[in-house]
N, C-alpha and C positions, 0 to 999 in steps of 0.2 A: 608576483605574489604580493598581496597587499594584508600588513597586519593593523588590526583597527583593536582598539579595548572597549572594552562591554557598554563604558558611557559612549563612545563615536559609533557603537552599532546601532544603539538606540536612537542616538540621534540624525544619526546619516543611514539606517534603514533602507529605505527606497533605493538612496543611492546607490548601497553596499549590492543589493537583489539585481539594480540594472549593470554592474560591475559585470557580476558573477552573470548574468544571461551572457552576458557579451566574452563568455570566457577565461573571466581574470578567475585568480581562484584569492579567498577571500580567509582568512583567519581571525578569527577573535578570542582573544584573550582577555587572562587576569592578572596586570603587571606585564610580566616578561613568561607569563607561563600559558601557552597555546592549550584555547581550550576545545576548541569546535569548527571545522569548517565549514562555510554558508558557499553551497555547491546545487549544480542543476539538478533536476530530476529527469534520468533520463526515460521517455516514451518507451512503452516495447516496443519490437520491432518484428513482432510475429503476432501474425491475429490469429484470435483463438476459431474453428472451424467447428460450426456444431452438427450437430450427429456422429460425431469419430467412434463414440460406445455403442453405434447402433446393432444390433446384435446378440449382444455380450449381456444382457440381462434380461430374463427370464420368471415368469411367474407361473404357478401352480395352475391349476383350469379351476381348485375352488380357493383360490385368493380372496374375493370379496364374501364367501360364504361365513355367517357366524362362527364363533370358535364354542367349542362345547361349554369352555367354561363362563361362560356369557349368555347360555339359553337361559338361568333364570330371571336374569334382567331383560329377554326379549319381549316384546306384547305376542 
C-alpha cells in the first residue's frame, strides 16, 4: 500500500494511476489523515442481451389513434 499527500498526487499523478493499474493500491491523504483511495475501475463482466423483454409489453390496437381530448386541436 502506497500512502502519497495531495501535493505528490498532483504531482506524481500519472505515476500514482500506473501504480494503481498494476495493482498497488494507492491512498491519498491530508497530513496523516486518509482521504480517498485511487483504485481501478472494474469492467463488468456480464453483457447485457437484448430482447430479454420481448414479450412482456403490450399495446392497445388504437395506441396511435387521437385522444378525445385533443380532436380540437386536430386539422
Amino acid at each position: 500500500m502506497k500512502k502519497v499527500t495531495i501535493h505528490e498526487a498532483k504531482t506524481h499523478l500519472s505515476r500514482l494511476i500506473r501504480n494503481a493499474l498494476a495493482g498497488e493500491e494507492v491512498i491519498i491523504s491530508r497530513g496523516n489523515k486518509p482521504l480517498v483511495k485511487l483504485m481501478v475501475i472494474e469492467e463488468a463482466t456480464v453483457k447485457r442481451k437484448l430482447g430479454t423483454a420481448a414479450g412482456m409489453i403490450s399495446f392497445s390496437p388504437d395506441f396511435n389513434e387521437p385522444l378525445d381530448d385533443f380532436k380540437d386541436y386536430m386539422p
